[in-house]
C-alpha positions as CSV (number, residue, x, y, z in Angstrom):
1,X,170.4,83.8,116.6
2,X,166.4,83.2,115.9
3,X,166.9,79.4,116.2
4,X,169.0,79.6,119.7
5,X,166.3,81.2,121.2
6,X,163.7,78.3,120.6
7,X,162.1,79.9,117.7
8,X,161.8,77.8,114.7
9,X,163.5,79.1,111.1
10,X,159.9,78.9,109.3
11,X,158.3,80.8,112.0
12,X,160.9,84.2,111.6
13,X,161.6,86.1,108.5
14,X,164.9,85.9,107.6
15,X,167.7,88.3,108.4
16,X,166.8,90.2,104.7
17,X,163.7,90.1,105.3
18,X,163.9,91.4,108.8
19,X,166.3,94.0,107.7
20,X,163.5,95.2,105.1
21,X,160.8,95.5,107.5
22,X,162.7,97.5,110.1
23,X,164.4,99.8,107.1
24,X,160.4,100.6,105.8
25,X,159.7,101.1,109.3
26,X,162.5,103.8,110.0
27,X,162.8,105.6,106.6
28,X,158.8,106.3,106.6
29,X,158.2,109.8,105.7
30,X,155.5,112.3,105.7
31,X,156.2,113.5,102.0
32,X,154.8,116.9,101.1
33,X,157.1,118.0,98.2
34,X,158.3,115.9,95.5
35,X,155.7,113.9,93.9
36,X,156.4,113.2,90.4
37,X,153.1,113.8,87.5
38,X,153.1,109.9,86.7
39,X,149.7,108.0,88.0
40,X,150.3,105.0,90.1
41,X,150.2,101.6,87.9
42,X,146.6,100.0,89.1
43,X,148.5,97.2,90.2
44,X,150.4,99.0,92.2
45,X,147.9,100.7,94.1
46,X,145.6,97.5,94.5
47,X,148.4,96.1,96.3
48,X,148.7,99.5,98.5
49,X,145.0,99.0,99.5
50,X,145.3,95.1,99.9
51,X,148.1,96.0,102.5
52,X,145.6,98.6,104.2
53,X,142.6,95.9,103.7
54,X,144.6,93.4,105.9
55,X,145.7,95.2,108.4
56,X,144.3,94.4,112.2
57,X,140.8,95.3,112.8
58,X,139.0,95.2,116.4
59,X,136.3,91.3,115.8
60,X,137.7,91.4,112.6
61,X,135.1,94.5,111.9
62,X,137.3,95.5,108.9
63,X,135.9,99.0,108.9
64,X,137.9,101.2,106.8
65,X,136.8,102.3,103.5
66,X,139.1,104.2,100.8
67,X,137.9,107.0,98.3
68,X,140.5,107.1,94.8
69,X,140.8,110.7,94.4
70,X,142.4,111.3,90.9
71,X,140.0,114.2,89.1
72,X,142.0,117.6,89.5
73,X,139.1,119.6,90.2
74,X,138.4,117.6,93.4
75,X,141.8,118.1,94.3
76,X,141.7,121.6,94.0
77,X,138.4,121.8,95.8
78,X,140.2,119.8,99.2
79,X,142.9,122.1,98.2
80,X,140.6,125.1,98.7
81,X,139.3,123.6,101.9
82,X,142.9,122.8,103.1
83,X,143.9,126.3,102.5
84,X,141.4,127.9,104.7
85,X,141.7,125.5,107.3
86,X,145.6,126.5,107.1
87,X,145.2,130.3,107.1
88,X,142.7,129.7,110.4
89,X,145.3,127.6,112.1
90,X,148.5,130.4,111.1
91,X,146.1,132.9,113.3
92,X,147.1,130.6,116.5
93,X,150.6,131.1,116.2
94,X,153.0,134.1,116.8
95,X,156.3,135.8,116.5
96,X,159.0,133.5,115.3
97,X,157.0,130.4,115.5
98,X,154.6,132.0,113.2
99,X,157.1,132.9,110.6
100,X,158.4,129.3,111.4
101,X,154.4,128.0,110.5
102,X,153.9,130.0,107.5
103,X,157.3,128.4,106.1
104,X,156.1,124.7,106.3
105,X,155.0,122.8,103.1
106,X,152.0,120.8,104.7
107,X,150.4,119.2,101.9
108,X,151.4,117.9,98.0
109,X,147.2,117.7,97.3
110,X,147.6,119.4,93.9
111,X,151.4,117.6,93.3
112,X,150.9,113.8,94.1
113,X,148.7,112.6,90.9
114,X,146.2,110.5,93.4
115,X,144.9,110.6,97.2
116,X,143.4,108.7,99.0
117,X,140.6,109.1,101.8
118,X,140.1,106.7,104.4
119,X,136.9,106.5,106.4
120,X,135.5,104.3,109.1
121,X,132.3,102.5,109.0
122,X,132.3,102.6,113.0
123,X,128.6,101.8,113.5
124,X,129.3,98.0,110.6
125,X,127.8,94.7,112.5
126,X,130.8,92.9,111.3
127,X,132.6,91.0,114.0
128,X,129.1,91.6,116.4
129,X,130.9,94.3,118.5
130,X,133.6,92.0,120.3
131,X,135.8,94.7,121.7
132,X,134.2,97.5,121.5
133,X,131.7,97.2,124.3
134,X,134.0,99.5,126.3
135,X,136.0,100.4,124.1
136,X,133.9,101.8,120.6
137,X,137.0,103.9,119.5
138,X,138.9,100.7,118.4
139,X,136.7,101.3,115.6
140,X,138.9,104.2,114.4
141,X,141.9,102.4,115.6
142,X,141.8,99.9,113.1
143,X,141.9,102.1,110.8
144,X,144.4,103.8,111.6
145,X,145.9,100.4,111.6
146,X,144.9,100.5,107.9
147,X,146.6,103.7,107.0
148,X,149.8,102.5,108.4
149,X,149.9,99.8,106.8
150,X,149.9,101.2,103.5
151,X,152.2,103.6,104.2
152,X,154.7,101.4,105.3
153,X,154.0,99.0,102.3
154,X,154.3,102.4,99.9
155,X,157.5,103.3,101.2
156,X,159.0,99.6,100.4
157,X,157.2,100.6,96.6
158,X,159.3,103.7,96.5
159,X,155.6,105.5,96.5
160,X,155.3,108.4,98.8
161,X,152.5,109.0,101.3
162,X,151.6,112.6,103.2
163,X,148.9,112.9,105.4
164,X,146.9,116.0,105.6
165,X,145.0,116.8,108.9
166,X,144.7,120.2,108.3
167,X,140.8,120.0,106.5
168,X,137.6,120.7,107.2
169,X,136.1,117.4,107.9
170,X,132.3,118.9,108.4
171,X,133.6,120.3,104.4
172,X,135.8,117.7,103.4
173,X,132.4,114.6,103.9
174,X,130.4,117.6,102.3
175,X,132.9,117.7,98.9
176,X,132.9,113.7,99.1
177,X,129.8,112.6,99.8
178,X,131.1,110.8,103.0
179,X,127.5,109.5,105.1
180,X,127.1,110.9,108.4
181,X,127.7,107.4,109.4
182,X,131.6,107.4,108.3
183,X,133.9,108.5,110.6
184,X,136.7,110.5,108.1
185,X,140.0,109.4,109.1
186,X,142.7,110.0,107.1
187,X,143.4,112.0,104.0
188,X,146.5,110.7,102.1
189,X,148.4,112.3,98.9
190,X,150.8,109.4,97.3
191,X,152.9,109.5,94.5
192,X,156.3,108.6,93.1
193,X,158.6,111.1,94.7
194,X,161.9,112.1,93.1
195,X,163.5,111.2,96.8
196,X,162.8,110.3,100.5
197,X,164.5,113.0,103.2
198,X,167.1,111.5,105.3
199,X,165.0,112.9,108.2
200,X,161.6,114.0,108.8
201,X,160.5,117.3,107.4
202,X,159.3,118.6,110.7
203,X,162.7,117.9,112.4
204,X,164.9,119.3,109.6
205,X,162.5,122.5,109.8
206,X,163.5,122.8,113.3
207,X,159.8,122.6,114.5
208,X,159.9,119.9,116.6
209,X,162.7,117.0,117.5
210,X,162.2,113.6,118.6
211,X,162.1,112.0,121.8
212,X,164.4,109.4,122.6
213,X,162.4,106.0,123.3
214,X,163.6,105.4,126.5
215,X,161.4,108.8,127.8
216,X,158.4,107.1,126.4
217,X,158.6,103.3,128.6
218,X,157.1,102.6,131.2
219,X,157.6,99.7,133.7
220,X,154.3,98.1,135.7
221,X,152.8,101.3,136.0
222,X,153.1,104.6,134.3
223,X,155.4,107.2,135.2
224,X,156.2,111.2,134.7
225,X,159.6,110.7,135.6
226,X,162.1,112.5,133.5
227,X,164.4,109.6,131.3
228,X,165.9,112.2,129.2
């Protein structure tokens, strides 16, 4: 099929390897229960970060910069920080949508063994700006590039990644000794996990459901008209 549409074999994975790519893609999961107490090999999570290092980057600016966070009494020190940012954000719901909140596992800081903070050096000379003359926020972009990346390439490692947004970054580059100059991005726990949900946890909760992809294109110019 690859070859009758003018593409040559050695420039297309093959069907297995296809297959993988879209399978990592599609079973993905923000994992916040689970993790199993066994560290990641160091080989293993060099290769997690090499995935992250080469991901796209606006001028090839590489800008994203990864903090190992192994010591328990860090963790539990983000934990503390998570845990007021939680209780403040619980205040903004009500009613059944507040019981709904309060029910949700949103982090595994103190279960997954490691995590992982990713920052980005926005304000780096490398690549001498090209693209971000009007556009600077491709900075951050390419890192979150970075973090995808990983967790796609931890997912085909059987490793599980969650992302917790709910910190106090002013706190959290306090606790880390982030430079005003970083820009925190993402804060990751990753782990083994003793399984993957069929479905994300959000969407099994009944908080939110997914949109079907044909609400979300576009032809020429963008619409608000209702695909569903």
């Amino acid at each position: 099929m690859v070859e009758s549409l003018g593409v040559t074999a050695d420039m297309a994975f093959s069907e297995a390897e296809r297959a993988a790519v879209y399978r990592a893609i599609a079973e993905r999961r923000d994992v916040r229960r689970g993790f199993v107490d066994r560290s990641l090999p160091d080989e293993l999570l060099q290769r997690l970060l090499a995935a992250a290092h080469n991901a796209p980057s606006v001028g090839l600016m590489q800008p994203s910069r990864f903090i190992v966070i192994r010591n328990l009494a860090t963790r539990k020190a983000i934990h503390d920080i998570f845990q007021e940012a939680n209780a403040n954000a619980a205040t903004t719901y009500t009613g059944e949508q507040g019981q709904q909140y309060a029910a949700l596992k949103l982090e595994g800081i103190l279960e997954a063994p490691q995590n992982l903070c990713i920052v980005c050096d926005a304000q780096n000379e490398r690549g001498h700006k090209l693209g971000r003359h009007t556009m600077p926020e491709t900075a951050a972009y390419s890192t979150v590039c970075a973090v995808q990346n990983l967790w796609l390439a931890a997912r085909a490692e059987g490793v599980g990644v969650g992302w917790v947004s709910i910190l106090d970054p002013i706190r959290l580059r306090g606790l880390l000794r982030i430079p005003e100059r970083l820009l925190p991005v993402a804060y990751l726990c990753l782990g083994y996990v003793d399984r993957f949900a069929s479905e994300p946890e959000l969407e099994r909760a009944g908080w939110e459901k997914r949109v079907p992809l044909r609400s979300a294109i576009c032809y020429e110019t963008y619409s608000e008209e209702d695909k569903s």
